[in-house]
KEDREN-204479 format. One record per residue (C-alpha): x, y, z; residue in one letter; residue number from 0. Coordinates in Angstrom, 3 decimals, decimal comma. Each point is the difference from the previous one (the first is absolute). Last residue first. Layout:
X	Y	Z	a	NUM
...
***
This chain:
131,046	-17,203	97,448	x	608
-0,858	3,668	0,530	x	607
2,944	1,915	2,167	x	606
-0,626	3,007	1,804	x	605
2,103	2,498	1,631	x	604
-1,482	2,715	2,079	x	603
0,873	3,472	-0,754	x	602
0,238	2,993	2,680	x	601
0,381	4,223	-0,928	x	600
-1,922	-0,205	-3,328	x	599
-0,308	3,710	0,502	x	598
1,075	1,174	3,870	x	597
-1,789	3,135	1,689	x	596
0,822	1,208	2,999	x	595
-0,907	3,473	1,129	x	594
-3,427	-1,420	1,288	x	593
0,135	-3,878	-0,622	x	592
0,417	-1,445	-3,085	x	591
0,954	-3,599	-1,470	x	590
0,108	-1,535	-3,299	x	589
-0,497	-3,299	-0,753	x	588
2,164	-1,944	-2,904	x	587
-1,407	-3,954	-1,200	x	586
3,159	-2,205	-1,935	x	585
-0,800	-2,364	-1,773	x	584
2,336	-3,175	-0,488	x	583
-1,589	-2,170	-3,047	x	582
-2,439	-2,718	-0,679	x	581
-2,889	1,384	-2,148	x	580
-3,523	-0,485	1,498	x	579
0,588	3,493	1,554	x	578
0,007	0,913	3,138	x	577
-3,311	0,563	2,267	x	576
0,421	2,982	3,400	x	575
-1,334	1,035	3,427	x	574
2,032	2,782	1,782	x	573
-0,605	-0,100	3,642	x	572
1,720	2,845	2,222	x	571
1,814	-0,809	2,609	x	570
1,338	1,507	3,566	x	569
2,372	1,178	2,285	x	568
0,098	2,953	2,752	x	567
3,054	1,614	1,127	x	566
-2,089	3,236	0,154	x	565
-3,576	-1,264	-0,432	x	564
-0,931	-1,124	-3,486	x	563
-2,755	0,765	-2,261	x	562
-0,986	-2,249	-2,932	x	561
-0,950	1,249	-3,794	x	560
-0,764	-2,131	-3,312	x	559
0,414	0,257	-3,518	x	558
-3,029	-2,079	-2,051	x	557
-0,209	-3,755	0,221	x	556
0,267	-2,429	-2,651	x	555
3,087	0,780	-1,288	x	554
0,317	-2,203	-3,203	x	553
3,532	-1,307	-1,768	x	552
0,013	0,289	-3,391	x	551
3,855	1,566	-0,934	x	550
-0,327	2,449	3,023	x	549
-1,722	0,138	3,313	x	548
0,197	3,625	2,719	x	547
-1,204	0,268	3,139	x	546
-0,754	3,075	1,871	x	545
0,668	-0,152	3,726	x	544
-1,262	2,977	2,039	x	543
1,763	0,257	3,166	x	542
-1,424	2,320	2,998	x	541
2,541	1,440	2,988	x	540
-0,573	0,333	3,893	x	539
3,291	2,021	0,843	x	538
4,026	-1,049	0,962	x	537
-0,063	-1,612	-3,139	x	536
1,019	-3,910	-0,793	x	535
-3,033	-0,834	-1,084	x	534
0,940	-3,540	-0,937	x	533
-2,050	-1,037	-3,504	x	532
-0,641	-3,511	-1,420	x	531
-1,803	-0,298	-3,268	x	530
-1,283	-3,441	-0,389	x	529
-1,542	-2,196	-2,024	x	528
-2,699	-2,184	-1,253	x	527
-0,281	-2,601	-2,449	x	526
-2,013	-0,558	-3,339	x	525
1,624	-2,567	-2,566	x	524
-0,091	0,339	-3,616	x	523
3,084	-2,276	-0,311	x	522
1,354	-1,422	3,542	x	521
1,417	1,879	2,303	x	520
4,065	0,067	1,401	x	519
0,379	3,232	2,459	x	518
2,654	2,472	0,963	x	517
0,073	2,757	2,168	x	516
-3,261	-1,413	1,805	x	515
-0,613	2,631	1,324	x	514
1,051	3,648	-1,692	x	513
1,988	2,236	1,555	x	512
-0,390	3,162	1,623	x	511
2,525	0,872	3,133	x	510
2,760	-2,610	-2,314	x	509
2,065	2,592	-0,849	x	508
0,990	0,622	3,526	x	507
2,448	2,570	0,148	x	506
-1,557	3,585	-1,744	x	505
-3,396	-1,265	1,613	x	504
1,767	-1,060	3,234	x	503
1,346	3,691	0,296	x	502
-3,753	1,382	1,235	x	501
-1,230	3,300	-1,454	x	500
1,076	-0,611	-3,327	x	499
2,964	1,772	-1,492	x	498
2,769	-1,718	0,743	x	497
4,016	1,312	0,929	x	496
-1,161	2,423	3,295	x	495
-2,546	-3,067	1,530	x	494
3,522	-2,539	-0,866	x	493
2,110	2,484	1,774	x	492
-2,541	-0,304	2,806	x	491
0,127	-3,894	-0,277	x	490
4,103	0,108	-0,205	x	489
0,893	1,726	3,125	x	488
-2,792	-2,405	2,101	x	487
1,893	-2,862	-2,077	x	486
3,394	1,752	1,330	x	485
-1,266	0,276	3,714	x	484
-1,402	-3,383	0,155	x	483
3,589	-1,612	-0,823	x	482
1,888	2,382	2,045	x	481
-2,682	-1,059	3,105	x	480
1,218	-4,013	-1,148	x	479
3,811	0,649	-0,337	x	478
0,160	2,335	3,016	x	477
-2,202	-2,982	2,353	x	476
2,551	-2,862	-1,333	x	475
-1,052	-1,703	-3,345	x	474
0,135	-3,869	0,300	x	473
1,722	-2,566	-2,435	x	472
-0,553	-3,705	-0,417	x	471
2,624	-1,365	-3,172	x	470
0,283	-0,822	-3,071	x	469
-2,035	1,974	-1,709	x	468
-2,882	-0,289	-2,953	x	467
-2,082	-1,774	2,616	x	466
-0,449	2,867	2,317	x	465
0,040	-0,698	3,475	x	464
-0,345	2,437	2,600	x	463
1,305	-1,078	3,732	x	462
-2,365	0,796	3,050	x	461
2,255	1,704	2,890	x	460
-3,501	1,364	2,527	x	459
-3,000	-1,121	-1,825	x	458
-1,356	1,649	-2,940	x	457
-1,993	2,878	0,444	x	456
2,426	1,995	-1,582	x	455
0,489	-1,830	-3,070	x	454
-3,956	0,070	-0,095	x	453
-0,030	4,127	-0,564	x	452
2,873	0,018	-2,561	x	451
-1,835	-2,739	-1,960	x	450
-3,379	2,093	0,097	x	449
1,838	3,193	-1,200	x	448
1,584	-2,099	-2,583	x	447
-2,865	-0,507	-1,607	x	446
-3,105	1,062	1,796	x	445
-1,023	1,731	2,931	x	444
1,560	3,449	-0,902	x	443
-0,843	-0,300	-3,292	x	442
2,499	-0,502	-2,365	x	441
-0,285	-2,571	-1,868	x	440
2,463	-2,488	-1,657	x	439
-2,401	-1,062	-2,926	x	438
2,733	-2,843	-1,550	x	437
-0,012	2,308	-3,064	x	436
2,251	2,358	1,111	x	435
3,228	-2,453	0,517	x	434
2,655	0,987	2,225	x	433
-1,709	-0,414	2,901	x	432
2,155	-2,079	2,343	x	431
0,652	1,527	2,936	x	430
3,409	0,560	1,923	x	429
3,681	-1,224	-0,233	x	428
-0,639	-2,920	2,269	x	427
-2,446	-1,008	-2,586	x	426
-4,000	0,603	0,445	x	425
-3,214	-1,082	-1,584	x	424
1,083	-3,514	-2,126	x	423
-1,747	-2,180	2,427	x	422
-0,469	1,197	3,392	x	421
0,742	-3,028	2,115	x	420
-0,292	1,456	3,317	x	419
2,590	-2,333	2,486	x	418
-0,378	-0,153	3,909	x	417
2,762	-0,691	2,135	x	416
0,661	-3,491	1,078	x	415
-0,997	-1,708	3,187	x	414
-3,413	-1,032	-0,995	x	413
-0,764	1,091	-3,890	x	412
-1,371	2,684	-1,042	x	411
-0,710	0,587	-3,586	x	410
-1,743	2,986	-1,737	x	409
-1,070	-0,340	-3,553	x	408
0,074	2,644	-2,470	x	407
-2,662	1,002	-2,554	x	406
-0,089	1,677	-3,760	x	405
-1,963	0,484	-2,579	x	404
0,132	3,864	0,297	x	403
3,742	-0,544	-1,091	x	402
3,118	1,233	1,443	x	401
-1,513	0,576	3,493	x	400
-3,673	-0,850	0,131	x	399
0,623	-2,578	3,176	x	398
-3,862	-1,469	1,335	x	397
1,252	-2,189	2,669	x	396
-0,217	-3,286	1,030	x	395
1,551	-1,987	3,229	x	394
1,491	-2,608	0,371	x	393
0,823	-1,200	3,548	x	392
2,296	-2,702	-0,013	x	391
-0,016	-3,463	2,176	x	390
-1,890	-2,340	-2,494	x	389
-1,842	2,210	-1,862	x	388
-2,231	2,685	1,807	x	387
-1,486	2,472	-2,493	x	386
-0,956	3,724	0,587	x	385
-1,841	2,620	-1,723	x	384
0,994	3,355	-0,049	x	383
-0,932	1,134	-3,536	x	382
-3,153	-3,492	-0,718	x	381
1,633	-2,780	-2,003	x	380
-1,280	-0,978	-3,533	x	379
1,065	-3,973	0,414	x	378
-0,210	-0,112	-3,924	x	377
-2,221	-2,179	-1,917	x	376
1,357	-0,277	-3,491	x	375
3,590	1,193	-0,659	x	374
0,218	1,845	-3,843	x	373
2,818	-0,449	-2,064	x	372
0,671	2,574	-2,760	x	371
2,668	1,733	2,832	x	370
-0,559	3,923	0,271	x	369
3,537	1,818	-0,453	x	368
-0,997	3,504	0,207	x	367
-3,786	0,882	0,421	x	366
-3,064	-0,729	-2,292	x	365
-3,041	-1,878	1,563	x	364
-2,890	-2,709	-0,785	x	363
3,017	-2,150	-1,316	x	362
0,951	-0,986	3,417	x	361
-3,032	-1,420	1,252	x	360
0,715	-1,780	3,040	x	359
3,246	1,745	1,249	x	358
-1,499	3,358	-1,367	x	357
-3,131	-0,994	1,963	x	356
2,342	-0,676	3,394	x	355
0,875	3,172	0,298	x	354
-1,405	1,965	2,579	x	353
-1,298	-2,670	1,578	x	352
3,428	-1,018	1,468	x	351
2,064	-2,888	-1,699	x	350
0,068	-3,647	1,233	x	349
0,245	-2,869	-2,829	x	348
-0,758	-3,637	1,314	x	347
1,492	-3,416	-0,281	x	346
-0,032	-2,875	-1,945	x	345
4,350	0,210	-0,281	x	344
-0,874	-0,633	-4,291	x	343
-2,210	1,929	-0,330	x	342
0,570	3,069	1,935	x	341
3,301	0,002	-1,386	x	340
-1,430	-0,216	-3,591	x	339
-2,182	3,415	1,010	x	338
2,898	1,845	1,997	x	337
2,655	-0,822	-3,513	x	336
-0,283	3,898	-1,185	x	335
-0,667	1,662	3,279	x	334
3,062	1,070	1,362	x	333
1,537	1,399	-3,398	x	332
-3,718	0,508	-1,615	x	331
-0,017	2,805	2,073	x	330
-3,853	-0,554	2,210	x	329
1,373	0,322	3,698	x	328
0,789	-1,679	2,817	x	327
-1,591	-3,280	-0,273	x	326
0,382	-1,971	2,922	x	325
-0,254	-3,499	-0,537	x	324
-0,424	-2,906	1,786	x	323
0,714	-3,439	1,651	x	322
2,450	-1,215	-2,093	x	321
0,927	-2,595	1,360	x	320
3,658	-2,407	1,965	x	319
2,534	2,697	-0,833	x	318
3,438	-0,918	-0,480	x	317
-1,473	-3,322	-0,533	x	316
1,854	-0,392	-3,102	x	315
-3,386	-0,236	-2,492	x	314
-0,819	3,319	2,025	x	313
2,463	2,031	-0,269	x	312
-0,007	-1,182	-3,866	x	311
-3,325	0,685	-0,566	x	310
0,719	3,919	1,457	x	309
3,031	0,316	-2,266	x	308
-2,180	-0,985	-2,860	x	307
-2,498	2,422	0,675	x	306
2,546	2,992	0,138	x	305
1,753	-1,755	-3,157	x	304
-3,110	0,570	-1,754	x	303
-1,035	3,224	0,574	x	302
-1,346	2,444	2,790	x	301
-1,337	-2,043	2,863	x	300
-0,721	2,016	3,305	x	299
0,398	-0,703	3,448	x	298
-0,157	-3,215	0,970	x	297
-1,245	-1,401	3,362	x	296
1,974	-3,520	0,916	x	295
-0,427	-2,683	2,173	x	294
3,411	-1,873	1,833	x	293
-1,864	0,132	3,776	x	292
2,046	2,153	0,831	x	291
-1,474	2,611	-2,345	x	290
1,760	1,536	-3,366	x	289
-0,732	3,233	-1,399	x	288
0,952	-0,789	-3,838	x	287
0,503	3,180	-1,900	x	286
-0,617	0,550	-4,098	x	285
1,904	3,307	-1,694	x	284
3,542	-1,857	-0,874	x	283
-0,098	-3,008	2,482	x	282
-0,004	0,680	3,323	x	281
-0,604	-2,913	3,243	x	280
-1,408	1,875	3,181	x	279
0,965	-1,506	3,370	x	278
3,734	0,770	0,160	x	277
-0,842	3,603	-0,047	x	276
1,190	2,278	-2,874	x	275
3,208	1,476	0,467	x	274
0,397	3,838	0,454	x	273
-1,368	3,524	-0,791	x	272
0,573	3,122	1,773	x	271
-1,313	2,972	-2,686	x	270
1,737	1,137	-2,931	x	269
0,980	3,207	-1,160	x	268
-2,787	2,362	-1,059	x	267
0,925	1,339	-3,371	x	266
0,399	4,223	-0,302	x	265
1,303	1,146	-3,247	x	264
1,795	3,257	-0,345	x	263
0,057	0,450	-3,645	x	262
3,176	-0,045	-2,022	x	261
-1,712	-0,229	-3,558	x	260
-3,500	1,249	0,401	x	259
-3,035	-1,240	1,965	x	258
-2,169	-1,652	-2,507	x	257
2,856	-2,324	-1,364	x	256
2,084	0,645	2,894	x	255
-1,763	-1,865	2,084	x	254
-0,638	-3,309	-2,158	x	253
4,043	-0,477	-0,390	x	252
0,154	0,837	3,185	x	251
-2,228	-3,151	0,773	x	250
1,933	-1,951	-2,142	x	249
2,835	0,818	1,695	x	248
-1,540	-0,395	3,665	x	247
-0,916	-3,693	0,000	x	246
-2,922	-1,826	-2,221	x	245
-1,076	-1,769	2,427	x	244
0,804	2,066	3,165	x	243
-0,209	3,147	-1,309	x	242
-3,381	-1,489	-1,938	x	241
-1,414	0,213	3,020	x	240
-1,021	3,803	-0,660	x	239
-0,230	2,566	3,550	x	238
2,253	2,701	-0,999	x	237
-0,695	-0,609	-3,948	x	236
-3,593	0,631	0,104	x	235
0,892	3,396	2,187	x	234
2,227	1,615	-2,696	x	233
-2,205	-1,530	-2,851	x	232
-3,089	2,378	1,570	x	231
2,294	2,502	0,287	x	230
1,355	0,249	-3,568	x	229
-3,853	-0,238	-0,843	x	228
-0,630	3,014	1,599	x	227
2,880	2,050	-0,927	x	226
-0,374	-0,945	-3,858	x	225
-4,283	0,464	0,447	x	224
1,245	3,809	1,529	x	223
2,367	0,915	-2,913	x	222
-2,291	-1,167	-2,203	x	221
-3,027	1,506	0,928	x	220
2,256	3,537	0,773	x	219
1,060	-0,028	-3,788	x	218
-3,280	-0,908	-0,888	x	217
-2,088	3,050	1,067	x	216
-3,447	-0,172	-1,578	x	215
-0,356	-3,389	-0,016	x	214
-3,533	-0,914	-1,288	x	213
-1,711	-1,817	2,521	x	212
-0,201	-3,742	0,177	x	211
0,440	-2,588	-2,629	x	210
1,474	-0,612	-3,398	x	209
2,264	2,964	0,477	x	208
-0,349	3,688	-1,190	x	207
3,496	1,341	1,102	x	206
0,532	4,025	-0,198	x	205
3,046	2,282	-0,168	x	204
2,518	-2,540	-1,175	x	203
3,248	0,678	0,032	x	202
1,370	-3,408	-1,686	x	201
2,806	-0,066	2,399	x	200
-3,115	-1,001	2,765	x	199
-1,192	-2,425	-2,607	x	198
3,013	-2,212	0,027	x	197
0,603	0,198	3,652	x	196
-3,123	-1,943	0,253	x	195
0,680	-2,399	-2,111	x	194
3,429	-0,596	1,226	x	193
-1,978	-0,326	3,671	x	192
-3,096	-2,140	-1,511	x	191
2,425	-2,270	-1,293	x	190
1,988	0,043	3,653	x	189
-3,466	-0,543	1,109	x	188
-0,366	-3,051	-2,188	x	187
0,601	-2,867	2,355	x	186
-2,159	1,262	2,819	x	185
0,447	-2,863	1,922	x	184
2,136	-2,501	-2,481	x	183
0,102	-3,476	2,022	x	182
-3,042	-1,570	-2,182	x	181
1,601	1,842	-3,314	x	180
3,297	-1,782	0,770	x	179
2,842	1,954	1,189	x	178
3,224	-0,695	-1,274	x	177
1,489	3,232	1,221	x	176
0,549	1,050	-3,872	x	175
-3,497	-1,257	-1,221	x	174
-2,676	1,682	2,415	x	173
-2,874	-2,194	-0,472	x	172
-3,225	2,133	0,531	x	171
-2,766	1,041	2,127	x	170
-0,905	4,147	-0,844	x	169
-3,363	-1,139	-0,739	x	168
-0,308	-1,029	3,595	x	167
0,621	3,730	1,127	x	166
-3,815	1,727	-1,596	x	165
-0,442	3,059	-1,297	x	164
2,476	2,058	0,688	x	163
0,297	3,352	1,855	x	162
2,497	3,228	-0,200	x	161
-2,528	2,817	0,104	x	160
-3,014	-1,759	-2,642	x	159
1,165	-3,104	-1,431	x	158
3,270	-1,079	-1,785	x	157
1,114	-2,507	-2,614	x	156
-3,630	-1,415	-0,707	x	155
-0,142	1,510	-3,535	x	154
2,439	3,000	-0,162	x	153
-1,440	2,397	-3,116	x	152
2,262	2,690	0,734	x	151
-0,127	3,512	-0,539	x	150
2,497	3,073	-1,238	x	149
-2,204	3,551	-0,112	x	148
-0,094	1,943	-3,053	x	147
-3,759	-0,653	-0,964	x	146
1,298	-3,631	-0,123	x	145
3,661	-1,164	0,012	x	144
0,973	-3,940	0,163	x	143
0,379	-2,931	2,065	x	142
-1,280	-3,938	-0,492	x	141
0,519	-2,157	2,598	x	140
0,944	-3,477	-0,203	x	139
-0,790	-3,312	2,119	x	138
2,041	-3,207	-1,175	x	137
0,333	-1,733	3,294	x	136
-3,172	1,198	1,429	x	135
-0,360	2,589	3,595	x	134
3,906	0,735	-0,613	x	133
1,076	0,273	-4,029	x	132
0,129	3,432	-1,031	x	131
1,421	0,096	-3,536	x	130
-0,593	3,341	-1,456	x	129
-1,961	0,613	-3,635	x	128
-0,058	3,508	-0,793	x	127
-3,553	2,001	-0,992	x	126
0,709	2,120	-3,188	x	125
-2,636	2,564	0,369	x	124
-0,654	1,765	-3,777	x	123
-2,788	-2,366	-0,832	x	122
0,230	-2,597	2,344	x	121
3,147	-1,931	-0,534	x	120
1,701	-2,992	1,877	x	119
3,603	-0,003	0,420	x	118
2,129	-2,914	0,642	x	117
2,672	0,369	2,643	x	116
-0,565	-3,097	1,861	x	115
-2,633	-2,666	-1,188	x	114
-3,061	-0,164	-2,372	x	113
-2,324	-2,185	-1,356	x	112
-2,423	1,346	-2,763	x	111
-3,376	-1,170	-0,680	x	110
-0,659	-2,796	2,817	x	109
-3,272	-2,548	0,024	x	108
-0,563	-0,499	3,320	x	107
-0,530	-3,856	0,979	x	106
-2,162	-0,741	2,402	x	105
0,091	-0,591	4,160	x	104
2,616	2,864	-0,147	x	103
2,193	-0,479	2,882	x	102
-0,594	1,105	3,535	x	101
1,663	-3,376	1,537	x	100
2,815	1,924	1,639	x	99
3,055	-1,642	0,013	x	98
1,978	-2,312	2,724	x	97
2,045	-2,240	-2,065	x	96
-0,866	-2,695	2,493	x	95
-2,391	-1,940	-1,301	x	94
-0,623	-3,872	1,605	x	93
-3,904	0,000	-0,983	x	92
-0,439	2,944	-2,214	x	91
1,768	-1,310	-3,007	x	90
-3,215	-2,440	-0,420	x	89
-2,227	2,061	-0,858	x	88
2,253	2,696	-1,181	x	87
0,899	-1,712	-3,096	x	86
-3,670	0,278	-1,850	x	85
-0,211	3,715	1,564	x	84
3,446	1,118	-1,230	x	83
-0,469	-1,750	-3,279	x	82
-3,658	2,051	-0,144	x	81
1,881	3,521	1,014	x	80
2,978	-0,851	-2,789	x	79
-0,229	3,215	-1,762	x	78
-0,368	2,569	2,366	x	77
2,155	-1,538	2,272	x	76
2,610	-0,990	-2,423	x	75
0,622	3,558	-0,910	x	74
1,140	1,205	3,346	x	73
3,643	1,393	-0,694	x	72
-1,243	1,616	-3,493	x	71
-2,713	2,551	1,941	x	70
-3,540	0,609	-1,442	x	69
-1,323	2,369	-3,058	x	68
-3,447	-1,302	-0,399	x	67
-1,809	1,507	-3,176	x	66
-3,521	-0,230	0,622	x	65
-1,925	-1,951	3,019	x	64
1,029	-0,307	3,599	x	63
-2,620	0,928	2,635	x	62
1,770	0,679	2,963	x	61
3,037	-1,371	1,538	x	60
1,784	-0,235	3,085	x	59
-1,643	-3,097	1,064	x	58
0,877	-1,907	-2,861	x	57
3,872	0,973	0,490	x	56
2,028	-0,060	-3,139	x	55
2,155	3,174	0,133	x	54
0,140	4,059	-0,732	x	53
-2,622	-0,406	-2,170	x	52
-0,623	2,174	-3,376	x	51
-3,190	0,047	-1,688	x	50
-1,085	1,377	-3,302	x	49
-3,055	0,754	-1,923	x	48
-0,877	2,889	2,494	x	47
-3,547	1,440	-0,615	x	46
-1,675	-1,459	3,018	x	45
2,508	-1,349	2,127	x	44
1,778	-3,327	0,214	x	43
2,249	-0,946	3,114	x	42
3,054	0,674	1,715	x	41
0,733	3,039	-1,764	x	40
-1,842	1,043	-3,035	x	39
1,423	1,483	-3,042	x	38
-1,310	2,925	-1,828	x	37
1,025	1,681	-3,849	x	36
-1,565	3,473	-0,974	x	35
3,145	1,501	0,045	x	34
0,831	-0,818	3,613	x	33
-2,463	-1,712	2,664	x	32
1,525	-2,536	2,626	x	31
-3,074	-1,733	2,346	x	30
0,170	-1,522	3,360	x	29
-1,813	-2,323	1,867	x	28
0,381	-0,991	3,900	x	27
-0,810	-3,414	0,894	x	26
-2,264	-1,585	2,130	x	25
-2,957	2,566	0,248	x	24
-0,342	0,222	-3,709	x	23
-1,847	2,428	-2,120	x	22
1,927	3,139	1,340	x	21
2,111	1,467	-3,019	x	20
3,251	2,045	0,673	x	19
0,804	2,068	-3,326	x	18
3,912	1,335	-0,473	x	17
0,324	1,831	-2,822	x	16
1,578	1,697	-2,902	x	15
-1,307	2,841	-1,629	x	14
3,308	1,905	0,256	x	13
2,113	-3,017	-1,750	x	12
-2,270	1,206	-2,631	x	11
1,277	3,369	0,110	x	10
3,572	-0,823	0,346	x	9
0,196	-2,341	-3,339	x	8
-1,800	2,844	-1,811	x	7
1,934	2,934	1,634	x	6
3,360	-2,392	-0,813	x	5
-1,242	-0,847	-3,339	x	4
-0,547	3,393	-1,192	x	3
3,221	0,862	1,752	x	2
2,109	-2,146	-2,661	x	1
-2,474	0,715	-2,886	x	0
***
């Protein structure tokens, strides 16, 4: 009976399989056949009555019906999508946590929940349950022997030779530096690392992932994505600010995370910086320039005390008015308190034109730390224009260093050397991008690529002021070209890491969003939106937007397409009617493009009152 069982047991092990399917463009879909019993893989297939996910993102998902085998670690998500939703319309203004919106939109009804080491059968294929947190939190694999050879059902761990799909997903706090999950670039590679490293001891000789070729060689995938994004950390932390906020333990403590205990890591030392001129007043992240004459131009206003250090400047004579502000940029930390200061000085708001609709309509966006308090009637100043106030010079400039929403003024001032107030873009320690969802691009002409180029136009000695420091600093001509040379370093390691043919689509999450973000209608009510799309490809490129309503809500318009130029923007109209019933609904859209193809990539917010 013994070897009866073992020719039984090894015969159907024998008729085991592996079965790609092709019915979706946006996510791959996988079937596991042994004695007569199939599971799907990412999605539900014809004549599989169970489903296993490797973790909760919508857009990694296909059809999801039967028996829905889903990870432990991210059980709320699939549960709690509407509390999410209900929550997350007003979370979003002042959030910093920094996580991928991708969520279910409604709940998914779960059949088994399973974590680390559990073992999922199929017949005679005993599929293992492995822990690989990086591109989720709670992300697992599942790992087992078919038709003799050992695979891996990976989710969105790896693509193709040593790619991933996207950086900004990879955002996260990073607990034993105390790192918050605004200052955590890339907080999860070390995650992705151990994760990683987990599969390669595995032995696998093929990886089916959730997207992108089938790996054929995942031993040298692996190896190569470890070297790659080793090197992309390498170079973040050479040129990261956070050495001088955050000083160089915690920033080892970072390194060697993803680098390896001991690691060599490189931090730029600090640049010259020294006393702030008599003529500008600081206060935490708000500066008063000061004229002879006793007036005052502020810059920024991001709380309370900030606004009640400027009355009392003013109450004391210190400063005689308020003659203006200067918004930098849209962090709720210099732009909390700008509307109430407006108010209450009677004076106007400058930003550039780039931004000033996120200063006016704040909730029409998503991005990190977004104040709830909208300015009316901004002074939307022109890149390059110039204003004469008393005897400075200001002048306005577009400044998409560590936030697209971002400008810098430049101040001369007779006798004095000129001061750029760049808002929170640079520290003497380097630049501060350490958070992937403030769209740091990296175009060549954009993003820091820009800021590089108009610190060197600047006139001959000009101070930089950042208002989280002390302090006017200025890089030397080695600081500034070793500066430019790293970020050069970094974009091509960024074109080796992602697989798109532009980087900005793997670091911009926001290249397709929804606008408005978020909107208040009344029941039953018809209103127009928008899908806003950045072609960010080096090529001519066409977008088809498919939206998609739940829980009553009416698309009255069918999916549309637009074409964009190379660097090209544009919208595409999506009419829609909620419900009578008050509630937050949420509408999805999904977006494709040749070899790009997103399902419900972008959701707008809505809330019927």
């Amino acid at each position: 009976m013994s070897v009866l069982l073992v020719f039984l047991t090894t015969a159907l092990a024998a008729h085991a399989a592996v079965r790609q399917h092709f019915g979706l463009r946006h996510v791959n879909q996988f079937t596991v056949t042994s004695s007569g019993k199939t599971v799907a893989i990412y999605g539900a297939v014809k004549g599989a009555d169970t489903v296993l996910l490797t973790h909760h993102r919508r857009d990694a998902h296909g059809k999801l019906a039967g028996a829905i085998v889903a990870p432990e670690a991210e059980r709320v998500h699939f549960e709690k999508a509407r509390e999410f939703w209900t929550g997350f319309a007003k979370k979003r203004f002042h959030y910093y946590a920094q996580q991928s919106t991708k969520v279910p939109v409604e709940p998914v009804t779960v059949r088994r929940w399973v974590k680390e080491g559990e073992v999922v059968t199929v017949g005679a294929v005993r599929l293992k349950v492995l822990g690989t947190p990086g591109f989720t939190r709670g992300a697992v694999s599942y790992v087992g022997t078919v038709e003799g050879r050992r695979v891996g059902f990976t989710g969105d761990l790896i693509m193709g030779d040593g790619k991933i799909f996207d950086l900004y997903s990879f955002q996260d706090a990073i607990p034993a530096a105390k790192v918050g999950g605004y200052h955590g670039y890339g907080g999860r590679l070390a995650d992705l690392i151990s994760s990683l490293q987990k599969l390669r001891a595995a032995k696998l000789d093929v990886i089916y992932p959730a997207r992108g070729p089938v790996i054929r060689n995942p031993a040298a995938a692996i190896d190569l994505l470890i070297a790659r994004v080793r090197a992309l950390y390498r170079n973040y932390l050479s040129t990261n600010a956070l050495h001088w906020y955050f000083k160089e333990e915690r920033m080892r403590i970072c390194g060697e995370r993803v680098l390896g205990k001991g690691a060599k890591i490189e931090l730029m030392p600090y640049c010259l910086h020294v006393k702030t001129p008599e003529w500008i007043i600081e206060f935490s992240t708000s500066r008063i320039i000061v004229a002879d004459n006793g007036h005052g131009f502020l810059l920024d206003c991001g709380g309370q005390r900030q606004l009640d250090f400027v009355k009392d400047v003013v109450a004391r004579g210190v400063v005689k008015k308020i003659d203006g502000i200067f918004l930098t940029h849209t962090h709720d930390d210099h732009s909390q308190m700008v509307k109430a200061a407006a108010a209450f000085f009677k004076c106007p708001v400058y930003t550039t034109t780039e931004y000033a609709d996120v200063v006016e309509n704040p909730g029409r966006y998503l991005m990190p730390g977004l104040t709830e308090h909208a300015v009316p009637r901004v002074m939307a100043m022109k890149d390059g224009a110039k204003l004469k106030w008393n005897e400075y010079e200001l002048t306005f400039r577009f400044f998409p260093g560590q936030m697209f929403y971002h400008g810098a003024l430049l101040v001369q001032r007779p006798k004095s050397k000129p001061v750029f107030f760049i808002g929170d873009s640079f520290a003497p320690s380097g630049i501060d991008d350490y958070c992937l969802l403030n769209r740091n691009l990296v175009h060549p002409d954009a993003g820091y690529g820009r800021c590089f180029k108009i610190i060197r136009q600047l006139p001959k000695d000009t101070w930089l002021i950042n208002q989280h420091v002390p302090h006017v600093f200025r890089f030397s001509e080695k600081e500034l070209t070793f500066l430019e040379t790293r970020y050069a370093e970094r974009t091509r390691i960024l074109r080796e890491l992602l697989p798109w043919d532009d980087p900005n689509y793997g670091i911009d999450e926001r290249w397709a969003t929804f606008y408005p973000y978020g909107t208040t209608l009344r029941p039953g009510e018809t209103r127009e939106v928008e899908v806003r799309i950045i072609n960010h490809s080096p090529v001519k490129r066409k977008f088809t937007v498919t939206p998609r309503a739940r829980r009553g809500v009416l698309i009255l318009n069918e999916a549309k397409s637009i074409t964009l130029a190379t660097r090209g923007e544009g919208a595409v109209k999506v009419k829609i009617r909620v419900p009578k019933k008050p509630g937050v609904y949420v509408i999805t859209a999904d977006v494709d493009s040749k070899g790009m193809h997103f399902r419900d990539w972008v959701e707008t917010v809505i809330e019927v009152k």
